[in-house]
N, C-alpha and C positions, 0 to 999 in steps of 0.2 A: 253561318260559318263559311267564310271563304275556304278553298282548297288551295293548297301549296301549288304554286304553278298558275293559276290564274293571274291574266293579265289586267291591270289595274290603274285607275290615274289617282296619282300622290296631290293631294293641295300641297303646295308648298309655302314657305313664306313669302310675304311680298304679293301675293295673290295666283303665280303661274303654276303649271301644272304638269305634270310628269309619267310616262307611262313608266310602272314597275312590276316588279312579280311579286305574288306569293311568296311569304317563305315559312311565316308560321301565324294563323287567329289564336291571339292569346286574351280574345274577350274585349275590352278597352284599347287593345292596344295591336295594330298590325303591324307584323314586321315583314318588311319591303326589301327587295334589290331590286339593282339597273339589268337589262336584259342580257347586255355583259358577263358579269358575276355570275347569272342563273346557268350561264348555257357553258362557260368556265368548269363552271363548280358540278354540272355534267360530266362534264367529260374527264374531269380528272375524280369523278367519285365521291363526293364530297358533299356538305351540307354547304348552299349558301350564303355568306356572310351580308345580313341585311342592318335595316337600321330599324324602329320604330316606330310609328304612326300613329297617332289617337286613330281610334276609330270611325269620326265626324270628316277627319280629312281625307277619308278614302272613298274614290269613287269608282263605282263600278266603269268600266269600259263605253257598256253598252248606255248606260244613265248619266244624267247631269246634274242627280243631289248624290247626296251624305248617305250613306250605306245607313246609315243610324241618326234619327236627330241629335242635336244637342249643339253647343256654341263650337265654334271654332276661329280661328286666325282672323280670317277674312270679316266675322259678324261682330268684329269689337275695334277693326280701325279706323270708323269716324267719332267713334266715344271720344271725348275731349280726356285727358290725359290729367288723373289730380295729383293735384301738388302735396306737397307734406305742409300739414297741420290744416288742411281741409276736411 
């Protein structure tokens, strides 16, 4: 269970990588903001407005796998790409 508030690096698409916050572990799915938003949504009292994240493309700060195994983005774009009616 991540805690709201922790600092976090986002996979992104395309392969780069993003530091984000905490804003809620809903199991499969982490939801994320910019550090912007977190520290905004401080100070005017508020809940962060985040986005959502599988939980394979979050990586902890301190580490450099997958909080969780499983596939993501990055492990499927040298797969050749099938066509229809393959």
């Amino acid at each position: 269970m991540l805690l709201k508030g922790k600092v976090v690096t986002a996979l992104l698409f395309g392969g780069s990588r993003a530091k984000r916050r905490v804003v809620a572990d809903k199991g499969e799915t982490v939801v994320v903001c910019a550090e912007e938003e977190y520290q905004l949504a401080l100070r005017e009292g508020r809940e962060p407005s985040g986005i959502g994240f599988p939980r394979v493309d979050i990586v902890d700060a301190g580490d450099t796998k997958p909080m969780r195994k499983g596939p993501s983005a990055e492990d499927h774009r040298d797969e050749p790409k099938s066509r229809a009616g393959d």
